[in-house]
Backbone as CSV, one residue per row, in Angstrom:
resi,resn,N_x,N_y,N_z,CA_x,CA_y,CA_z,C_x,C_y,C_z
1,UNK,145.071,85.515,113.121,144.642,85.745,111.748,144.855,87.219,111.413
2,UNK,145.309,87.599,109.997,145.984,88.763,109.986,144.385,89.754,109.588
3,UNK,144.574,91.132,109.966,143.316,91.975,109.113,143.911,93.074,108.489
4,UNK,143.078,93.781,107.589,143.737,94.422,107.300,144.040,95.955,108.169
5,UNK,144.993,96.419,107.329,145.445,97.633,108.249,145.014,98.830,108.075
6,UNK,144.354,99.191,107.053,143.274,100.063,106.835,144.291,101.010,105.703
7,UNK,145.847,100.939,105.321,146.192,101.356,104.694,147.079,100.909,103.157
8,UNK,146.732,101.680,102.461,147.035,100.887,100.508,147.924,101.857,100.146
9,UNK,148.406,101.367,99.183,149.576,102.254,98.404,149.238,102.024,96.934
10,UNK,149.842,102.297,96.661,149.920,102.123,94.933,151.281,101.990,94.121
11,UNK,151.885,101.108,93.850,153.079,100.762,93.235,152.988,100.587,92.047
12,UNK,154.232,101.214,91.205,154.189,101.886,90.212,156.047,101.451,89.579
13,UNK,156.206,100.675,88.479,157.899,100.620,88.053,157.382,99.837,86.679
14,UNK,158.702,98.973,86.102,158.799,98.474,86.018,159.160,96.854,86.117
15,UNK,158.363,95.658,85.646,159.053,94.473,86.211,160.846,94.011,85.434
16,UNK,160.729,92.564,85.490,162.137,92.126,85.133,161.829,92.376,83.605
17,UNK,160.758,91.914,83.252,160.815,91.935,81.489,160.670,93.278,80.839
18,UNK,160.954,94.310,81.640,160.783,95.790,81.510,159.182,95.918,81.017
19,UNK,158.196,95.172,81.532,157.179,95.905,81.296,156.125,96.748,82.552
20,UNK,155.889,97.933,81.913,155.313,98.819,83.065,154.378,97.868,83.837
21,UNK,154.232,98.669,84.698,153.050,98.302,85.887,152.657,99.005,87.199
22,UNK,151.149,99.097,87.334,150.754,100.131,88.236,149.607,99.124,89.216
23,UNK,149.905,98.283,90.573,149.261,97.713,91.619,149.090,98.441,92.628
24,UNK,147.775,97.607,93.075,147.931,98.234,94.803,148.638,97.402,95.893
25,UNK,149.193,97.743,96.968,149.430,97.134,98.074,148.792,97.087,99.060
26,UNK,148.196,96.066,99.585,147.745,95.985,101.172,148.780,95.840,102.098
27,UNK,148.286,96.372,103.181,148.735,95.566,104.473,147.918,95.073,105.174
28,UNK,148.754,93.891,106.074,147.935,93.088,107.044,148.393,93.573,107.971
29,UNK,147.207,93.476,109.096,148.194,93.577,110.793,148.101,92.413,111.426
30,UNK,148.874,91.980,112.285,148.828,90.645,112.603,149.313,90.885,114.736
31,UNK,149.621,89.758,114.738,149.802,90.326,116.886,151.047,90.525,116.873
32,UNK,152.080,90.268,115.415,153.573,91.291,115.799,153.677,91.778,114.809
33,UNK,152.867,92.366,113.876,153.178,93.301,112.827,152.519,93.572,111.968
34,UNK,153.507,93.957,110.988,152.127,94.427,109.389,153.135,93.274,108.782
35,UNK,152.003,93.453,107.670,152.764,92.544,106.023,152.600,93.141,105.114
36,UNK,152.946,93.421,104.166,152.836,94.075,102.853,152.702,92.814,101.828
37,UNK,151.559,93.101,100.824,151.431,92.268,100.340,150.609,92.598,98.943
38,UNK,151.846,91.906,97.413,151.380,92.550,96.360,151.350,91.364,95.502
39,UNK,150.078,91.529,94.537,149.525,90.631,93.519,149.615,91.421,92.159
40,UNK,150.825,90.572,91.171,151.211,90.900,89.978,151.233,89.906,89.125
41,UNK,150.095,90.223,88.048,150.039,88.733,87.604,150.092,87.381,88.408
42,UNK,150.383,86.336,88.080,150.338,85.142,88.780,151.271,85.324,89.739
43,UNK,151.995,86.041,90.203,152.845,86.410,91.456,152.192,87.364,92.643
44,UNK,152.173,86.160,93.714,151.439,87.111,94.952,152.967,87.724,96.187
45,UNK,153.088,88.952,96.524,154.649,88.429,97.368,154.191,89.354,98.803
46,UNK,154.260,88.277,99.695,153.846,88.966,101.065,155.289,89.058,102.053
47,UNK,155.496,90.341,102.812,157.104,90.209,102.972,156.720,89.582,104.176
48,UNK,158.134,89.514,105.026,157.583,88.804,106.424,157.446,90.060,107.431
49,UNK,157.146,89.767,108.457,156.235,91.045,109.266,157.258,91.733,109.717
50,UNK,156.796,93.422,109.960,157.698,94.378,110.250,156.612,95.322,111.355
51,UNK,157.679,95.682,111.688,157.347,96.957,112.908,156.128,98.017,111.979
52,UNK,156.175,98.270,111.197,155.152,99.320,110.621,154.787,98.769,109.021
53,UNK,153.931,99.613,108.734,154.004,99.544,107.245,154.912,100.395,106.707
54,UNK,155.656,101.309,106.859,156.509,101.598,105.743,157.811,101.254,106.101
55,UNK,158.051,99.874,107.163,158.881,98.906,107.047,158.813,97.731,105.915
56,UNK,157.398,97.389,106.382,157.157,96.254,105.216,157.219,96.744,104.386
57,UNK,157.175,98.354,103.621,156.879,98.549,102.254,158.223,98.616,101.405
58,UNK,159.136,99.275,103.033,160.678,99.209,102.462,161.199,97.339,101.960
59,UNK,160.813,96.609,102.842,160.567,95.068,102.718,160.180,94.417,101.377
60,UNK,159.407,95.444,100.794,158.471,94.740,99.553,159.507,95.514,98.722
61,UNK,160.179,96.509,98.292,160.712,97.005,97.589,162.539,96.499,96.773
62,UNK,162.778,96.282,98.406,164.164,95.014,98.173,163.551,94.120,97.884
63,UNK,162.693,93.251,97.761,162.265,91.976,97.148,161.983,92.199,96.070
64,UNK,161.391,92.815,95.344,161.001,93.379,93.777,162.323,93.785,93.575
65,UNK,162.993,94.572,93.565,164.541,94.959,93.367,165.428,93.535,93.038
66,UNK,165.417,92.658,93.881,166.179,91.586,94.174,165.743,90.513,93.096
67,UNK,164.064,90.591,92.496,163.814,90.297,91.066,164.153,91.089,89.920
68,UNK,164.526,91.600,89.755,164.923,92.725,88.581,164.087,93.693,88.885
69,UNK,163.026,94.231,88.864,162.020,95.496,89.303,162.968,96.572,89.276
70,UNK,162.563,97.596,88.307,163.177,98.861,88.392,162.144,100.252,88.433
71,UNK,162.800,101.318,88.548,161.705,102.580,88.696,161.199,102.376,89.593
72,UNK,160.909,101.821,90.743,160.064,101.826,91.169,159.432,102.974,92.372
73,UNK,158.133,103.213,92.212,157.888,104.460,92.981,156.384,103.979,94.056
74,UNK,156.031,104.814,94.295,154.604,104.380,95.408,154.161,105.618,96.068
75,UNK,152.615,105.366,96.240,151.959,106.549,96.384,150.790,105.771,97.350
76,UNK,150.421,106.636,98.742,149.798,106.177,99.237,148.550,106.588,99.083
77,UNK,147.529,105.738,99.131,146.277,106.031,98.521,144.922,105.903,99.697
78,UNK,145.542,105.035,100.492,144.154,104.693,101.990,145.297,105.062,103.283
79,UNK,144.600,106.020,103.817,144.913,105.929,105.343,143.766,105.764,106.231
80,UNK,144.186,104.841,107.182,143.146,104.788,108.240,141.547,104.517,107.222
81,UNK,141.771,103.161,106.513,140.477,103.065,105.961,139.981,104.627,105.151
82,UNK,140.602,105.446,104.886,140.281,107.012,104.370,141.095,107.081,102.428
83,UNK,140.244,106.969,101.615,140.414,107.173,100.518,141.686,108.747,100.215
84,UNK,142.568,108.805,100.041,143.071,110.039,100.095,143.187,110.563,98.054
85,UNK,142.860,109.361,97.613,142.822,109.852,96.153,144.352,110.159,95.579
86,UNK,144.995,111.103,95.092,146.471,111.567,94.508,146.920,112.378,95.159
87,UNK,146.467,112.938,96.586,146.811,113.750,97.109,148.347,113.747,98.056
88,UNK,148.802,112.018,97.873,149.924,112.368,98.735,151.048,111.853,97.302
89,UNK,152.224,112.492,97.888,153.466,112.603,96.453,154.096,111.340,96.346
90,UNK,154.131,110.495,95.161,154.867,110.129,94.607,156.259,109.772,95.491
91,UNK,156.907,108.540,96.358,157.813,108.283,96.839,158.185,107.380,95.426
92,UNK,159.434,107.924,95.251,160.802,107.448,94.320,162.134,106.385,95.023
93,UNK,161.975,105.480,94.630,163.328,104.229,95.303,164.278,103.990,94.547
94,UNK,165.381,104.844,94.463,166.587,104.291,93.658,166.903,102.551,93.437
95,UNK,167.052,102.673,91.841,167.478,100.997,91.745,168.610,101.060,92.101
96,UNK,168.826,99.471,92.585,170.205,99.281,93.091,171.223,98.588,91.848
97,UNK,172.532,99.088,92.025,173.383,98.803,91.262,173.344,97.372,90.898
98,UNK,173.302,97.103,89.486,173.564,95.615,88.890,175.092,95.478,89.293
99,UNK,175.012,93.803,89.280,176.327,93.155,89.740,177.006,93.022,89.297
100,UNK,178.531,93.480,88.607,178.701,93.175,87.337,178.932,91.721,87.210
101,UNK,179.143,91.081,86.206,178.658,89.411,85.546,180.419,89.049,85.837
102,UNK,181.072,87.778,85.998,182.682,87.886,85.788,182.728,86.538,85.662
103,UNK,184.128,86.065,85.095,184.110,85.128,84.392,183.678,84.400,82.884
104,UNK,184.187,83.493,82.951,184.141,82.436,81.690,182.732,83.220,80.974
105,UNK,181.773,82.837,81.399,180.138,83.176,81.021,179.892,84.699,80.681
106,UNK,180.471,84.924,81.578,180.474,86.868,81.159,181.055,87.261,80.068
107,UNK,182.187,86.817,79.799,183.252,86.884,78.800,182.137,86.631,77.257
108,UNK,181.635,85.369,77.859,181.158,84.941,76.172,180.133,85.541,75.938
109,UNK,178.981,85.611,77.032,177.771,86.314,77.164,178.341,88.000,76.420
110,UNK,179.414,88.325,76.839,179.611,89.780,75.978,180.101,89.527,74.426
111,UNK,180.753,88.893,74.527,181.448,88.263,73.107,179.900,87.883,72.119
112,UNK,179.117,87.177,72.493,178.039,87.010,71.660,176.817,87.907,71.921
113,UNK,176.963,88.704,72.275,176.273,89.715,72.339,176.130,91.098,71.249
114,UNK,177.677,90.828,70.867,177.883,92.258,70.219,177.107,91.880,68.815
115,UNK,176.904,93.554,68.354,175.994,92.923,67.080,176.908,93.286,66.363
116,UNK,176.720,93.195,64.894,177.851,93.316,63.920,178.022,94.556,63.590
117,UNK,179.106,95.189,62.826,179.961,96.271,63.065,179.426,97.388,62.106
């Protein structure tokens, strides 16, 4: 049974519908790892277990990415069960390059897209 790991973060971007948002993250520890695990709106997303937490957190970040999630940044807020408040900086995660779209669908998807002249 997993417990927790005594350390939180605070995640901070945008989602797919570009609207802001500022959660916390737990981790679990479990007998081979941590989990990272974040509740956004009706979406709970726990990654699968990693060597540390700022494996899983790298873990949680490609998964939000891989939903549209952009900006996204994180700030750790509990160590060792220890409130640290704003005192540690702001980690920044480059978004990853969109795919470009190709084909039939792309074509029209741009074609009806454009607005008028």
């Amino acid at each position: 049974m997993p417990d927790p790991a005594g350390e939180k973060h605070q995640l901070a971007g945008f989602d797919a519908q570009e609207r802001g948002f500022n959660r916390p993250v737990e981790f679990l520890r479990s007998a081979s790892g941590f989990q990272a695990t974040l509740r956004y709106e009706a979406t709970r997303i726990v990654t699968p277990e990693a060597l540390s937490p700022a494996e899983a957190l790298q873990q949680l970040i490609l998964l939000l990415q891989q939903r549209g999630y952009t900006q996204l940044r994180s700030q750790q807020s509990y160590r060792d069960g220890i409130y640290l408040g704003s005192q540690e900086l702001w980690v920044e995660y480059p978004d990853r390059p969109a795919v470009p779209e190709v084909g039939i669908f792309a074509l029209l998807k741009k074609w009806f897209g454009r607005s008028p002249g």
